[in-house]
C-alpha positions in Angstrom: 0.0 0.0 0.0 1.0 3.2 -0.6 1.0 6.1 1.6 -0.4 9.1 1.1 2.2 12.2 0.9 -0.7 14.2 3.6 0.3 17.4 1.6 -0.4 21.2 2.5 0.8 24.6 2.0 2.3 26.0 4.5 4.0 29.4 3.0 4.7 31.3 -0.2 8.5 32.1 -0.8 9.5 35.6 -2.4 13.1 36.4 -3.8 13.9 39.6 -2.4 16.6 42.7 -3.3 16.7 44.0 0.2 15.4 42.1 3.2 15.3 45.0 5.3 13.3 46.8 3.0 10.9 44.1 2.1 10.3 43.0 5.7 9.4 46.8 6.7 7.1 47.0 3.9 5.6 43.6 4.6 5.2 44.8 8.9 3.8 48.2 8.5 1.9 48.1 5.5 0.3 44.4 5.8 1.0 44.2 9.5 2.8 41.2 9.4 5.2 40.1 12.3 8.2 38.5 12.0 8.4 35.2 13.9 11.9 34.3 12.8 15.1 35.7 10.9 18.2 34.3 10.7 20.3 33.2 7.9 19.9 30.6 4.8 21.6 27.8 5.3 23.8 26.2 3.2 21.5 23.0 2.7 18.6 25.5 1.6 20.5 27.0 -1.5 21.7 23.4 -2.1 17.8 22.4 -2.4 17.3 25.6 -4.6 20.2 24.7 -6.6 22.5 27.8 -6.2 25.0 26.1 -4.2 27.3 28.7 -3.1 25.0 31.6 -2.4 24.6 32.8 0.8 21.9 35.8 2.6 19.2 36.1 5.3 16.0 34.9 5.6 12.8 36.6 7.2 9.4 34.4 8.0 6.5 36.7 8.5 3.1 35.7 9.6 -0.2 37.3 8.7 -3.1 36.0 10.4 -2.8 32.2 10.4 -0.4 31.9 7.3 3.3 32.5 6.7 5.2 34.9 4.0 8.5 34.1 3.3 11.6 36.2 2.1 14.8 35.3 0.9 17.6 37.7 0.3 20.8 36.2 -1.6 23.2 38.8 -0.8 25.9 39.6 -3.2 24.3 36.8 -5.0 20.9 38.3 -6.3 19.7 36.8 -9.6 18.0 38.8 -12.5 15.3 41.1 -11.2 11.7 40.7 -12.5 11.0 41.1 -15.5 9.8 45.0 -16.3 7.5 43.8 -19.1 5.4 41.3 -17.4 1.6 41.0 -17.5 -0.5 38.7 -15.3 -0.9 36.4 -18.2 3.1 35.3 -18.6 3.3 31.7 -17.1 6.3 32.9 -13.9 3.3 35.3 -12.8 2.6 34.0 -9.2 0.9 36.1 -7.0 -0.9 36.0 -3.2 -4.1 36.8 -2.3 -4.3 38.7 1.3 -8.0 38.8 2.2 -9.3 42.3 3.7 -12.5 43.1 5.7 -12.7 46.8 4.7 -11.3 47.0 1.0 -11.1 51.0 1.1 -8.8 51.3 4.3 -6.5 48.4 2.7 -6.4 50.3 -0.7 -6.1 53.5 0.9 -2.8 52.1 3.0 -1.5 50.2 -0.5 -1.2 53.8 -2.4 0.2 55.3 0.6 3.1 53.6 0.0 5.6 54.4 -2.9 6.7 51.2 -2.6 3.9 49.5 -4.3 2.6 49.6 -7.8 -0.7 49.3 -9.4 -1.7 46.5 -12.1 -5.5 47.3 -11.7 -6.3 50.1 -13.7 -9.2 51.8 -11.6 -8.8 50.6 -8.2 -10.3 47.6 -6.5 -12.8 46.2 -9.0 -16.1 44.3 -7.8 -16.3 41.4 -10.4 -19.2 39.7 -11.6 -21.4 37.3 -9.3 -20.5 34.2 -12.0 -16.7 34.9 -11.1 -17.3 35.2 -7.4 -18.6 38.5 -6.8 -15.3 39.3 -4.8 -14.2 42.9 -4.9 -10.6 42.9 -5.7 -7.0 44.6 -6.6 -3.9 43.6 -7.7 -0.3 45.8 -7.7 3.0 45.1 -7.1 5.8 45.3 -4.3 9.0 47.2 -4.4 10.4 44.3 -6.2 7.8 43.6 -8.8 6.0 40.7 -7.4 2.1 40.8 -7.9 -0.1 41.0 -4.7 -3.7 40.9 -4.8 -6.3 42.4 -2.1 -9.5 40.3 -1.5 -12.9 41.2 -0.4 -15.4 38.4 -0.2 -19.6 39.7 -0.1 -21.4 39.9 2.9 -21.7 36.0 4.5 -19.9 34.6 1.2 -16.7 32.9 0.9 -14.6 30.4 3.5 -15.7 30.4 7.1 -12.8 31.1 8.3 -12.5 34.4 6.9 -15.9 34.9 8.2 -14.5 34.4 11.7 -11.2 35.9 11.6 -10.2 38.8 14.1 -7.2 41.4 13.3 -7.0 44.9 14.6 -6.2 45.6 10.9 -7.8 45.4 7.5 -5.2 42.5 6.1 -6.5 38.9 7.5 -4.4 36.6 6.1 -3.4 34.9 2.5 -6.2 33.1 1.2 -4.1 31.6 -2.0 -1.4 31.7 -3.9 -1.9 31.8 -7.8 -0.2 30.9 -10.9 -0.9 31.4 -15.0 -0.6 28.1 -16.3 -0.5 26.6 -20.1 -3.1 24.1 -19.9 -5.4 23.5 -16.7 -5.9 19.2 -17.5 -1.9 19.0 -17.3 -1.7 21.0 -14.1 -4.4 19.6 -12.5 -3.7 16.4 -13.3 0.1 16.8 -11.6 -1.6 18.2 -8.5 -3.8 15.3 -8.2 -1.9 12.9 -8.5 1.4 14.2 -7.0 0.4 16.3 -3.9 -3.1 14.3 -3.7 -4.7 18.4 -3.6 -8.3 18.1 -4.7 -9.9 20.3 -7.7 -12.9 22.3 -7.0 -15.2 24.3 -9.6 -13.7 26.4 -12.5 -15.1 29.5 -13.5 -14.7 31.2 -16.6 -13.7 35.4 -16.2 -14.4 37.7 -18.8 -15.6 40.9 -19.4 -14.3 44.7 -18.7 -13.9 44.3 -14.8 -11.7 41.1 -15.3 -9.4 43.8 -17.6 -9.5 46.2 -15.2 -8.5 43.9 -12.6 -5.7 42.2 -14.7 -5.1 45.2 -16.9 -5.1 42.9 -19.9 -7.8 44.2 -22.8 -9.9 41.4 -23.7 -9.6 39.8 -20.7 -10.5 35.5 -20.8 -9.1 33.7 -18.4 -10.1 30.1 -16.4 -9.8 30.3 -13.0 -9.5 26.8 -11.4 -9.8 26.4 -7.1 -7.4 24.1 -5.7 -7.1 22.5 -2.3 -10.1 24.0 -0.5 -10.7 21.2 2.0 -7.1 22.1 3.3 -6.4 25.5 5.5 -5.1 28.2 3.6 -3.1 29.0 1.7 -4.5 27.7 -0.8 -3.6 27.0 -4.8 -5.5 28.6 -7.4 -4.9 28.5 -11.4 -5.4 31.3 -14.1 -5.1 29.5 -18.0 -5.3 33.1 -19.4 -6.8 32.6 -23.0 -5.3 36.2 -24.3 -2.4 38.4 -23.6 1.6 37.7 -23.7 1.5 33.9 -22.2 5.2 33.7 -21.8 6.6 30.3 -20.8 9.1 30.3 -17.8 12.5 31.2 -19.3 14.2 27.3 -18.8 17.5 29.5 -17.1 15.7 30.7 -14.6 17.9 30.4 -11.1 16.4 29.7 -7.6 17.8 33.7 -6.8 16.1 35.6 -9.4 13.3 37.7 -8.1 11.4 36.3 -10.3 11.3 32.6 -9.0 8.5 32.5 -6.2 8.0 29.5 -5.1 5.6 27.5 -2.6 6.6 25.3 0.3 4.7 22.3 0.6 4.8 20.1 3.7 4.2 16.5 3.3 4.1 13.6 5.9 6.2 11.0 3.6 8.4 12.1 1.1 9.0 8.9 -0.1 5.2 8.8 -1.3 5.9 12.1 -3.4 8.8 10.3 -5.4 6.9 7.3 -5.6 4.0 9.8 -7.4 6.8 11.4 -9.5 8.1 8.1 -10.9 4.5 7.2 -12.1 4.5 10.2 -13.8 8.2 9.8 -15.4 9.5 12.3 -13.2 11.6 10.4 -10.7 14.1 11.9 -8.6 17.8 11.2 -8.6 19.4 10.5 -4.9 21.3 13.9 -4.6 18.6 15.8 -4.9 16.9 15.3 -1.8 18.1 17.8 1.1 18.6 17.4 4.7 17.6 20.5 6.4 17.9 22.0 9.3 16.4 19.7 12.4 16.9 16.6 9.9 14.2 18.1 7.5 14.4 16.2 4.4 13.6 18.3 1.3 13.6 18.6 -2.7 12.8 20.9 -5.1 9.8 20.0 -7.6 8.8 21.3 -10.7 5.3 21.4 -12.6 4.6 20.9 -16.0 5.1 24.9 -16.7 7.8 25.1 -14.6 6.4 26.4 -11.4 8.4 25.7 -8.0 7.0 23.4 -5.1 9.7 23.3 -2.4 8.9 19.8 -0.8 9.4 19.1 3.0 8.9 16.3 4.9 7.5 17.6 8.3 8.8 15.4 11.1 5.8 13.0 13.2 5.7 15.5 16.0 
């Protein structure tokens, strides 16, 4: 029999240019706190293969979920690209859900740091994609945050329960543009053992104003939502750039966000990966820090899952 890898997300991992900057904007625009720095050890950059890099590392909470940073210092990587649109395949962004969208927009363009995509503000979409209001920029470095605002007794419960002295609650997902939604979903299944819920298909002039793409079309697929969040959503954007994942992308560049998914047996995950003719070799499994054992797993676009096997306790 074999056993199931008991996958979940536990955090979504940004490449940053300056930690201390980063982590500022994260704590007193967000309100995150930080519940650990320290930094990245050796056996980390050996897992994101870019052995001989060093920097810090910063793990931020907001609400219930985690945020984290990585700064290679002396060893950054090629900064986002300038050009991108949400419809280019390394677009990965989070989704912090809000309980007042104008206070949370109004502290987003306080800050110079940040960016807008959307081209009129937060945008209340259409009941058949949701009827969420929502509002997507950028951070100093150029990775894509969005702000969430579920209706009136709509959306998970525990957003419906959740308590912060702020507008920011937590990250409800993490999201990435994929090629072709069967492939994905199919990895994800079959891999990670994540369920796929309901797909919705977004269109219209509020999905371009969210997305700042004209024409807007794009699939929006739920995944995971019997686990706590985060959780995993897919966008297979019919229109716009669609850039595939450059194949030299390095585990430093800014651009290569990544999320960390603990599992109870990694074993089971490689087991998975051989039946889909993607076994691993030997030396790419990690030990970590407290005898973590980890690897480094790619999807069919090219998207980053940062395995670890959490310990029994």
């Amino acid at each position: 029999m074999t056993t199931r890898p008991g996958a979940v997300i536990d955090r979504v991992t940004l490449i940053v240019t300056d930690l201390d900057r980063a982590e500022e904007d994260y704590v007193q625009t967000f309100g995150c706190s930080v519940d650990h720095r320290d930094h990245i050890e050796p056996s980390l950059t050996r897992v994101l293969h870019i052995p001989h890099a060093g920097g810090r590392r910063s793990l931020l909470r907001l609400g219930r979920e985690h945020i984290e940073l990585l700064e290679f210092a002396g060893s950054a990587g090629h900064a986002y690209p300038p050009d991108s649109t949400s419809t280019d395949l390394w677009f990965q962004h989070m989704a912090i859900v809000v309980d007042d969208m104008t206070r949370a927009h109004e502290r987003i363009m306080m800050s110079r740091r940040f960016r807008e995509i959307s081209r009129r503000g937060p945008v209340r979409l259409p009941d058949s994609s949701g009827g969420v209001t929502a509002f997507k920029f950028r951070d100093h470095d150029g990775h894509p945050l969005e702000l969430l605002a579920f209706p009136e007794g709509r959306g998970p419960r525990e957003w419906r329960t959740a308590h912060t002295t702020g507008p920011f609650l937590g990250v409800d997902h993490t999201a990435i543009a994929i090629s072709d939604s069967a492939g994905i979903t199919r990895f994800l299944r079959s891999v990670f053992g994540f369920s796929v819920g309901a797909r919705t298909e977004n269109r219209g002039p509020e999905q371009a104003d969210l997305d700042d793409v004209d024409d807007d079309n794009v699939s929006v697929t739920q995944v995971a939502l019997d686990l706590p969040a985060p959780r995993l959503e897919l966008l297979h954007y019919h229109v716009g750039t669609r850039r595939p994942i450059p194949r030299n992308v390095a585990g430093n560049d800014i651009a290569a966000t990544h999320s960390v998914v603990q599992v109870a047996s990694l074993d089971a995950i490689n087991a998975a990966l051989a039946r889909n003719d993607r076994p691993l070799a030997d030396d790419e499994i990690v030990m970590l820090h407290e005898g973590t054992r980890a690897v480094l797993v790619s999807g069919p676009d090219g998207h980053r899952f940062l395995v670890e096997e959490s310990s029994p306790g």
